[in-house]
C-alpha positions as CSV (number, residue, x, y, z in Angstrom):
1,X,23.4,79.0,13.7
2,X,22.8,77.2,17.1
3,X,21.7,73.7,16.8
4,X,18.5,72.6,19.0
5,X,20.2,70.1,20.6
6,X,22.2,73.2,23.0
7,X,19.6,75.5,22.7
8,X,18.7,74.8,26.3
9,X,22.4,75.5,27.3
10,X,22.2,79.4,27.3
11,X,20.0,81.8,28.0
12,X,18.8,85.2,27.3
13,X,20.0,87.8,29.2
14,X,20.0,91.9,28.6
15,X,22.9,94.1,28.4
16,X,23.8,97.5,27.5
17,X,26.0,98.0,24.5
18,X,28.9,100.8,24.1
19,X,25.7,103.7,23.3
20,X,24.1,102.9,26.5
21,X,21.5,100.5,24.8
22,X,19.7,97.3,26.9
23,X,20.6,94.5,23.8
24,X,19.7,90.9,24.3
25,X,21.7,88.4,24.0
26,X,22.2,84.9,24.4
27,X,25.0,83.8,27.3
28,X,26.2,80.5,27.7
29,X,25.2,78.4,30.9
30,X,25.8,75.2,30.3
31,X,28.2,73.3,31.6
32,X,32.3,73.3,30.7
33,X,34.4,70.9,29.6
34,X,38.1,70.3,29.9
35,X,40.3,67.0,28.5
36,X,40.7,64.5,31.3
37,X,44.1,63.9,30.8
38,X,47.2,66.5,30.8
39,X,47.9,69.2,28.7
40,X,51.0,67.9,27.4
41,X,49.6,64.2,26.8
42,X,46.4,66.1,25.6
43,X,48.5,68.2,23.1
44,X,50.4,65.4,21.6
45,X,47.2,63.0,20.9
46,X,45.8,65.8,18.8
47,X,49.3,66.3,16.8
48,X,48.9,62.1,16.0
49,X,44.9,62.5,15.6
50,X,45.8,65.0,13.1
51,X,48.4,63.2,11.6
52,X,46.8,60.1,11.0
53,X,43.5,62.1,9.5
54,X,45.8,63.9,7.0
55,X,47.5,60.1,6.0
56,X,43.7,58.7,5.6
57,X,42.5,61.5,3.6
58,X,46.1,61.7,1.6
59,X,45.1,57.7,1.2
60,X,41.9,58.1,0.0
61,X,42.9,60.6,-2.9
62,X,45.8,58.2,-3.7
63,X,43.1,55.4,-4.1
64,X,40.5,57.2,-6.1
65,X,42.9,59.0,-8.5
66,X,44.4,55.4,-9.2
67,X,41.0,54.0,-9.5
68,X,40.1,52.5,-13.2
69,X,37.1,50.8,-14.5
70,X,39.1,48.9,-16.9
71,X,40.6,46.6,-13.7
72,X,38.7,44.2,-11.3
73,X,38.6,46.6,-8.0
74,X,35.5,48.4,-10.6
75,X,33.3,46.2,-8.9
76,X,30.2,47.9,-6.9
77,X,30.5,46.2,-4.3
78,X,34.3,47.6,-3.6
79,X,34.1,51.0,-5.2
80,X,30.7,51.8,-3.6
81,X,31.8,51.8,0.1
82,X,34.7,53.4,-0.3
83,X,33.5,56.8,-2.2
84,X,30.5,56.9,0.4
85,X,33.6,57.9,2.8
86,X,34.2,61.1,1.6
87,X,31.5,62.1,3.4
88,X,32.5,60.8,7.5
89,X,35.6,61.8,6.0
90,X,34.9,65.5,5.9
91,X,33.4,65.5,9.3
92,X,36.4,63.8,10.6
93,X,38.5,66.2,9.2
94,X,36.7,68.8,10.9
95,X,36.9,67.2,13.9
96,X,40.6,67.0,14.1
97,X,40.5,70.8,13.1
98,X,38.4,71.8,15.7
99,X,41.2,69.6,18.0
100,X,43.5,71.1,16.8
101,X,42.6,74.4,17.9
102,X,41.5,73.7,21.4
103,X,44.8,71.4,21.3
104,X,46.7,74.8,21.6
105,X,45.3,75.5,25.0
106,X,44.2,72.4,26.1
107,X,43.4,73.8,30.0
108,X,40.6,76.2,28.6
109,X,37.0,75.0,29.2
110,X,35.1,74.3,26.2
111,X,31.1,74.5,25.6
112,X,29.1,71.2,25.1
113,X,28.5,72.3,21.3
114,X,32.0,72.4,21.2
115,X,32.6,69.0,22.7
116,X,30.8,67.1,21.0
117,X,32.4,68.8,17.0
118,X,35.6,67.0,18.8
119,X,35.1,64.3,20.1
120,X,32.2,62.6,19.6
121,X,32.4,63.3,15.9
122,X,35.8,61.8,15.7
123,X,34.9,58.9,17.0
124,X,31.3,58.6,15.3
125,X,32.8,59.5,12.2
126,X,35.7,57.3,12.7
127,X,33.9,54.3,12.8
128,X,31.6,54.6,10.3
129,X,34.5,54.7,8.4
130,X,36.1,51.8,9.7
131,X,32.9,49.9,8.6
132,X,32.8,51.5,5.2
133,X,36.5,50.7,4.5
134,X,36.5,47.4,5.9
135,X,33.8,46.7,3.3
136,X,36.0,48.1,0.6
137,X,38.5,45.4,1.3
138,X,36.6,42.5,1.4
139,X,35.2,43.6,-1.8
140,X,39.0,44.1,-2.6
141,X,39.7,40.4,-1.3
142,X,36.4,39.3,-3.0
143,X,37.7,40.3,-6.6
144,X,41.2,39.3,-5.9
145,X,39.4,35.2,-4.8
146,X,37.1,35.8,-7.6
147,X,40.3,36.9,-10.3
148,X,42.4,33.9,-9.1
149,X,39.3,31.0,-9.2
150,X,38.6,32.6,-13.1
151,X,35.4,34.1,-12.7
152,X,36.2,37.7,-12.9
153,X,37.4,38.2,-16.7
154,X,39.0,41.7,-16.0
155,X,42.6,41.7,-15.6
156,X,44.9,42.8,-12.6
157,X,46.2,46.3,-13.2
158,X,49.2,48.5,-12.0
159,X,46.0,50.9,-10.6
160,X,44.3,47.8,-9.1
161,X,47.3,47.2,-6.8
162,X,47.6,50.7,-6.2
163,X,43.9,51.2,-5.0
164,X,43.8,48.0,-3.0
165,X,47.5,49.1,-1.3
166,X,46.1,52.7,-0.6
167,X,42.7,51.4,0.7
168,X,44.4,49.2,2.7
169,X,46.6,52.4,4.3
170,X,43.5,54.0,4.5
171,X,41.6,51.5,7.0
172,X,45.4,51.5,8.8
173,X,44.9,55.3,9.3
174,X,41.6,55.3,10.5
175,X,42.2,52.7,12.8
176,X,44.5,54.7,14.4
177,X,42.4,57.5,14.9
178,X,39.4,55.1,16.4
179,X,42.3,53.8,18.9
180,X,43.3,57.2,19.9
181,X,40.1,58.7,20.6
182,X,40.2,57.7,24.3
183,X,43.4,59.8,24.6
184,X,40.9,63.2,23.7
185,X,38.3,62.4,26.5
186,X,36.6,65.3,27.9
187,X,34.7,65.8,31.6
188,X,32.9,68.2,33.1
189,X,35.0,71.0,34.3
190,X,35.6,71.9,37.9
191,X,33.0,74.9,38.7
192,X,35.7,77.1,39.2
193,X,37.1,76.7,36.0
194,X,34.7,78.2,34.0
């Protein structure tokens, strides 16, 4: 299904088929991107993109299967961020998927529609979950200051350190992902290239 946005990128041109029948179908004129930086740099950005995506979401499972309610790091105001990640999560994971496979051939052009699942996505995606998980840990910090001037009555658990450590690897990950973003840059192609 072809989002509106690059609907105005093709157009609808008639062909004949293998039987000899005129068939319409849409053909893509828009223009062709390409990585502005070399293959092989390109190629090993996207291995380290992909890396540190599969450390943050390998993070974020650590940190919600060690979640309990009966510790301090329940709160709402540290829990809440942090699951409502899962969601820029998944399109970040998609975005290192889809750079991952133009990674493999990093010379080919690529369509607009294309582009913009890899990298604008990563780095939209990215940084709304910078801001999410940076709110998880000042929530984490929050209980910790709260815990240690005796107004939170809940105790310090073994899963509270373990959340707050794996939250804390998370936003580490992600950061490194935001930071590399620049390394995935794409231009217009060259009209020959196309």
């Amino acid at each position: 299904m072809l989002n509106k946005k690059y609907v105005g990128d093709y157009r609808l041109e008639n062909m004949k088929d293998k039987k000899g029948k005129v068939v319409t179908k849409p053909v893509y004129k828009g223009t062709y991107y390409v990585f502005e930086k070399p293959a092989d740099k390109v190629r090993s950005e996207v291995r380290l993109i992909a890396a540190f995506t599969l450390l943050a979401i390998l993070f974020f499972v650590l940190a919600v299967a060690f979640y309990s309610n009966k510790g301090f790091s329940a709160q709402y105001y540290t829990l809440v961020p942090f699951l409502v990640c899962v969601f820029p999560l998944l399109y970040l994971a998609i975005a290192a998927f889809y750079l991952l496979k133009s990674g493999n051939s990093p010379e080919s052009p690529v369509t607009r529609e294309r582009k913009d699942k890899m990298h604008e996505r990563l780095a939209k995606s990215s940084f709304v979950i910078m801001l999410l998980s940076g709110w998880n840990l000042c929530g984490i910090v929050l209980a910790y200051i709260l815990k240690l001037a005796g107004r939170e009555s809940r105790p310090v658990t073994v899963n509270d350190i373990v959340f707050s450590s794996a939250s804390l690897f998370f936003f580490a990950s992600i950061v490194l992902v935001f930071s590399r973003r620049k390394n995935v840059t794409m231009v217009p192609a060259a009209k020959g290239d196309n």
